[in-house]
C-alpha positions in Angstrom: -24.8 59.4 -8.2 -27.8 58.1 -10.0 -29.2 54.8 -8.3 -31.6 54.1 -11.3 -31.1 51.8 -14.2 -33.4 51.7 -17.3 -34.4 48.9 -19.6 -35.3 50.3 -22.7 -35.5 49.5 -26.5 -37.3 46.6 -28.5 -39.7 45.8 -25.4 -43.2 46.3 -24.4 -42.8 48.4 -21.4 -39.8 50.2 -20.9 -39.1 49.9 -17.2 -36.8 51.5 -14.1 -35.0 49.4 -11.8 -33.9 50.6 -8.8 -31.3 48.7 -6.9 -31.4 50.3 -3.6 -34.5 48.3 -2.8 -33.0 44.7 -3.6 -31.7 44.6 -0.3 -35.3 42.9 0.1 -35.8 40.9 -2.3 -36.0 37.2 -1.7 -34.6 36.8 -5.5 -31.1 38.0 -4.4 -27.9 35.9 -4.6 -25.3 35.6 -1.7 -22.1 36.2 -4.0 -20.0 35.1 -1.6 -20.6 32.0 -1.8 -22.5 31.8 -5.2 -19.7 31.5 -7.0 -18.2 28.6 -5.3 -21.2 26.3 -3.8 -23.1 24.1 -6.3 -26.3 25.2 -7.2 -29.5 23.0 -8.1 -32.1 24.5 -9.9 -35.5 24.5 -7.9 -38.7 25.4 -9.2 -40.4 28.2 -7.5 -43.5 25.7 -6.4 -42.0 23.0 -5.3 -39.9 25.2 -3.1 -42.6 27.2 -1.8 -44.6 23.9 -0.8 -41.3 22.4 0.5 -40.6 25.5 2.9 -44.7 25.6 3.8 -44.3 22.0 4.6 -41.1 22.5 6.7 -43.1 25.4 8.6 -46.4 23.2 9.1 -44.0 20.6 11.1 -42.4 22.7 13.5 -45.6 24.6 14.0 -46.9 20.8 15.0 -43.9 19.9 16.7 -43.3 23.1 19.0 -46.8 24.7 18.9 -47.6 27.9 17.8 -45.3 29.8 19.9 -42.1 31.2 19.3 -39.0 29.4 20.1 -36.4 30.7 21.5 -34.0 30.3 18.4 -36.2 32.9 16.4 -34.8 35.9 17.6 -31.3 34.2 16.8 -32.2 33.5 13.6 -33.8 36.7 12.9 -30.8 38.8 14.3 -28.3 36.3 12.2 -30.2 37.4 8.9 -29.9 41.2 9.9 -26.2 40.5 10.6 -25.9 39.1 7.3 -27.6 41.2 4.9 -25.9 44.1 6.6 -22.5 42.3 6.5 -23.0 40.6 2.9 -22.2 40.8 -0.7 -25.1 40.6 -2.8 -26.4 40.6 -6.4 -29.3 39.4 -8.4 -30.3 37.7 -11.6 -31.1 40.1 -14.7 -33.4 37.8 -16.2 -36.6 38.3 -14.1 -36.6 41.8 -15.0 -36.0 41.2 -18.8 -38.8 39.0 -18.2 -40.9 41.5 -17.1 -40.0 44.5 -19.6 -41.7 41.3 -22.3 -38.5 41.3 -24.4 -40.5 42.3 -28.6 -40.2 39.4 -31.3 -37.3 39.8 -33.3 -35.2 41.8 -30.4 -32.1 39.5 -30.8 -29.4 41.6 -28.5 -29.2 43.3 -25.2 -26.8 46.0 -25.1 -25.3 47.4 -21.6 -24.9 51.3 -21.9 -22.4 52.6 -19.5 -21.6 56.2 -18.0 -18.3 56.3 -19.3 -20.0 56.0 -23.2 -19.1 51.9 -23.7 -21.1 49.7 -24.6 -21.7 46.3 -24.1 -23.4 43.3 -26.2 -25.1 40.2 -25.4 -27.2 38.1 -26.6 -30.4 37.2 -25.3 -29.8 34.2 -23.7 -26.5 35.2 -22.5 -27.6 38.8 -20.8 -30.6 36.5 -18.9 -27.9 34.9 -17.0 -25.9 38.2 -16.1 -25.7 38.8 -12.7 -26.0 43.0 -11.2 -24.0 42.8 -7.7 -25.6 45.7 -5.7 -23.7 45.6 -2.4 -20.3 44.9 -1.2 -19.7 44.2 2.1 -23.1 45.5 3.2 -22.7 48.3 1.5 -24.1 49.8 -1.8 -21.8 50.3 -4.8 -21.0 54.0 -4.7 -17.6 53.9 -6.8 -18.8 53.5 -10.3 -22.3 51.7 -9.6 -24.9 51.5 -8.7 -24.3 47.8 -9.7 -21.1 45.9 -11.3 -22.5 43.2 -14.0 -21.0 39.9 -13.8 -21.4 37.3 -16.4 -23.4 34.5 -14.7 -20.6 31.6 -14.9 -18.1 34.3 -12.4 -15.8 34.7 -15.1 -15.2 38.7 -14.7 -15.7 38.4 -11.0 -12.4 40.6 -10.8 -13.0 42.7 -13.4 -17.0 43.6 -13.6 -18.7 45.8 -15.8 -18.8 48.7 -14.0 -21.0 52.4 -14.3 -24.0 50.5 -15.5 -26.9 53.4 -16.8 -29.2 51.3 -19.3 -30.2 48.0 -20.6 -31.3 48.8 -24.2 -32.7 45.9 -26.4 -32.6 45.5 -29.8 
């Protein structure tokens, strides 16, 4: 099974994205609960501040060693990324292909020879669900593309090879 996925077409540079690394990526969505919790939209500055802030206080308030609940916490997050089902957004890596002026579609190229269109707008909020369960997508994957509102939740694109733009 190939695990990578190119983004190709009417951009500047033509990139490879390889989900088997995403596992690691703070930009990756729980999609078990995405789907079903409200979501606020934070901007990446204020949240870094908010979380440096948050970090600055406990280091005043318990000192600079470790409390016990670290290794807790810690061994929780293992738990859960090798327990979870996670995807992430396509739009940062649109972003960073730099989309050409006058591209108006993104197409989705599949093994199975379909293919699927989208505009712009729409394919930035398209979601590419990498693990199930804690475990990769090896039936049909390497990712399954949801639409970002959950709407094909049960029935995903599936056998993702190619972004192309247009």
């Amino acid at each position: 099974m190939e695990s990578i996925i190119q983004i190709k077409g009417a951009v500047n540079f033509a990139i490879t994205l390889d989900p088997t690394v995403w596992i690691f990526d703070d930009r990756k969505l729980d999609l078990d609960t995405y789907f079903t919790e409200e979501r606020i939209i934070v901007n990446a500055d204020e949240e870094y501040m908010e979380k440096a802030g948050k970090h600055w206080s406990r280091e005043i308030m318990e000192g600079a060693t470790f409390p016990p609940t670290l290794k807790s916490e810690r061994k929780f997050e293992k738990k859960h990324m090798m327990t979870g089902t996670f995807g992430i957004i396509l739009k940062p890596f649109l972003n960073n292909a730099e989309i050409k002026d006058g591209a108006t579609t993104v197409i989705l190229e599949c093994r199975d020879g379909s293919e699927y269109n989208f505009s712009i707008e729409d394919a930035e909020s398209l979601i590419l669900k990498y693990s199930q369960d804690g475990k990769m997508l090896t039936d049909n994957g390497p990712v399954y593309v949801l639409n970002g509102d959950g709407s094909n939740v049960e029935n995903p694109i599936k056998g993702l090879v190619a972004i192309r733009v247009e």
